[in-house]
N, C-alpha and C positions, 0 to 999 in steps of 0.2 A: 236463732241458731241456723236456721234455715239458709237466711242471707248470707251468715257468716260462711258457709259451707262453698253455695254458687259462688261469692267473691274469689274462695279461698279456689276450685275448679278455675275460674275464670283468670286467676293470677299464673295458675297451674300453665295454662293454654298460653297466655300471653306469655311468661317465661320459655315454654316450651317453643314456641311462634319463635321467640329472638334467637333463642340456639341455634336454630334449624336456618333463619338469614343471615347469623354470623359462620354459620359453616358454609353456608350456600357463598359470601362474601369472600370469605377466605379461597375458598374454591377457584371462584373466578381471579381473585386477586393472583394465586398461587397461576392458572393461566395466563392471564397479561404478563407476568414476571418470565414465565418460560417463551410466551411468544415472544416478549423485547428481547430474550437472552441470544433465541434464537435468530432473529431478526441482525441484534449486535455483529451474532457470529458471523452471518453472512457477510455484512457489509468488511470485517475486518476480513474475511478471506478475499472479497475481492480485491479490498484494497490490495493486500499481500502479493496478490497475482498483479495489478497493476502498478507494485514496485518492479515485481520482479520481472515485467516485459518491459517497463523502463529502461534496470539496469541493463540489459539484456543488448537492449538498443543502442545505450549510450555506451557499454563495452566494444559493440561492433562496429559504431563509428569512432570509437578511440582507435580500434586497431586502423579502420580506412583510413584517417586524418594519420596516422604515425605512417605507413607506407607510404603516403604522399607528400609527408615530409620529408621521409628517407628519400626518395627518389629524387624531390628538389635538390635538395641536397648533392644528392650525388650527381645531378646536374650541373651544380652551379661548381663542382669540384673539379668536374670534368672540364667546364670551362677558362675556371682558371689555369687548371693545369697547360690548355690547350694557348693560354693567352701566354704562358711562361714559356712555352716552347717556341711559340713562334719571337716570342722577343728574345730568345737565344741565338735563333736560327738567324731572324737580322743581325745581331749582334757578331756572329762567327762570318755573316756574310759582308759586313762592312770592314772588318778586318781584314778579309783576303783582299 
């Protein structure tokens, strides 16, 4: 009876033992889950930030590249117009 009793203690402890490393497991687990969550978070904020100095970038050379088109542009208009005048001007001066 004796035995039966120490086993039945000893089942006691050992059951008791495994609650106590499945809570202590959970625990840590419950930790690594928060620190990758929070770890995740970071990295998708910085990504976030280096979209957004990206866009930021490629806006402000959309608008340089458009001004500098506008301008060719209005260069090459300027040009032609200047090439239309002058072959008028021959043209009104071969007549007289």
């Amino acid at each position: 009876m004796r035995n039966q009793e120490e086993q039945s203690q000893k089942e006691a402890k050992r059951v008791e033992r495994l609650k106590a490393e499945e809570a202590e497991q959970l625990a840590k687990d419950q930790a690594r889950k928060k620190a990758y969550l929070a770890r995740e978070e970071t990295i998708e904020k910085a990504s976030k930030e280096r979209k957004a100095k990206r866009t930021e970038k490629r806006v402000a050379e959309e608008i340089g590249q458009s001004a500098k088109d506008q301008a060719r542009r209005d260069i090459y208009i300027a040009k032609e117009q200047a090439i239309a005048e002058a072959q008028k001007a021959r043209k009104l001066k071969a007549k007289k």
